[in-house]
N, C-alpha and C positions, 0 to 999 in steps of 0.2 A: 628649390635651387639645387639641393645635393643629385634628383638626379638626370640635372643637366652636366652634371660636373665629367662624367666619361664620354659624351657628345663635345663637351667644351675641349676638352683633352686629345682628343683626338683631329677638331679642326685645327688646336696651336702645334699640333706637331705634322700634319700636311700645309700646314702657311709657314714654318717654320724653317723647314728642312730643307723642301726645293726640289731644286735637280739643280745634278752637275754644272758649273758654269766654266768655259773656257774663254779669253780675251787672249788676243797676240797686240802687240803695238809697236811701233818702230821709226826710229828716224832717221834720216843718213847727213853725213856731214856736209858742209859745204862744199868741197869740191866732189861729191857723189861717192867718193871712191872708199866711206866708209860705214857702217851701218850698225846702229844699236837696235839689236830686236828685245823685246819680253813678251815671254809667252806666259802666264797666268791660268791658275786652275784649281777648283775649290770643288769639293765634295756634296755639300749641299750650304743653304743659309749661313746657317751659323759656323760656318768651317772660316780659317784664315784661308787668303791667297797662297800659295805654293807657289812663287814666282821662278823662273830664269831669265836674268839676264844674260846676254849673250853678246859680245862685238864680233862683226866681220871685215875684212879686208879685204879688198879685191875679190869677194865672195868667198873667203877663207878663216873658219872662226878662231881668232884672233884672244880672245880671252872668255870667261863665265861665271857666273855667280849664282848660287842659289839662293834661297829665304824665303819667310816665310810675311806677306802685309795683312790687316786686319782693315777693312773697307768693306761693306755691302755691295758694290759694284766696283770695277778698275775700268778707269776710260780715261781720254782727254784731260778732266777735267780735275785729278788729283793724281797726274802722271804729267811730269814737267820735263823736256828737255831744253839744256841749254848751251850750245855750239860756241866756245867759246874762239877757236878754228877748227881745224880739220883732224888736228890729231889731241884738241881737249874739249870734253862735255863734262855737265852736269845734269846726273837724271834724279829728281826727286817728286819721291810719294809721298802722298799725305794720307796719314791714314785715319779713319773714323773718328780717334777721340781731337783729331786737327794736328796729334803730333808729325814729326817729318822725318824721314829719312832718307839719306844724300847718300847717294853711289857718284864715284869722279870715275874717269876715263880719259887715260894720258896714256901717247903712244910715241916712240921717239923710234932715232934706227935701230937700237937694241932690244928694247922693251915695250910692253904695252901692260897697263897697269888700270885695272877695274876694282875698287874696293869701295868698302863703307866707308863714310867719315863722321868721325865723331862729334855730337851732339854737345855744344858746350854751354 
């Protein structure tokens, strides 16, 4: 067994490691005329997500956020958008241990407001 052990060692850190992974995803509001992008980008396997979120208006980036998710892959499928109208969303990720975390997106005629909310 001992010495499989630098053969073994060496296949768990090329299955481990990977390659770089990039994801972009995006929604736009109901009347089109607003857009939440995230662009996503990780190192190898074991790295978290390096996310940006980003809102645009009328093609003009309107607000941003950076952070950091911990998932094995980012898609669809633990990336939630939710239109509440045109100028409020809710985007949340889920991330591998199942916990969540909720970014809102509220825009009115003076301000336009992308933050975390807290987890209670």
């Amino acid at each position: 067994m001992r010495k499989y052990l630098p053969t073994l060692f060496i296949v768990f850190l090329l299955t481990s490691c990977g390659h770089p992974s990039a994801v972009s995803l995006s929604s736009k509001s109901p009347d089109g005329n607003t857009e939440i992008k995230i662009d996503a980008k990780k190192a190898s396997g074991l790295d978290p997500y390096t996310v940006t979120l980003k809102t645009l208006t009328g093609g003009k980036e309107t607000g941003s956020a950076q952070f950091e998710i911990t998932v094995s892959e980012m898609n669809e499928s633990n990336v939630k958008f939710k239109w509440a109208d045109a100028n409020n969303a809710q985007i949340t990720f889920t991330q591998t241990d199942g916990g969540q975390r909720v970014f809102v997106y509220f825009a009115d005629a003076n301000n336009v407001i992308l933050k975390e909310t807290k987890n209670e």
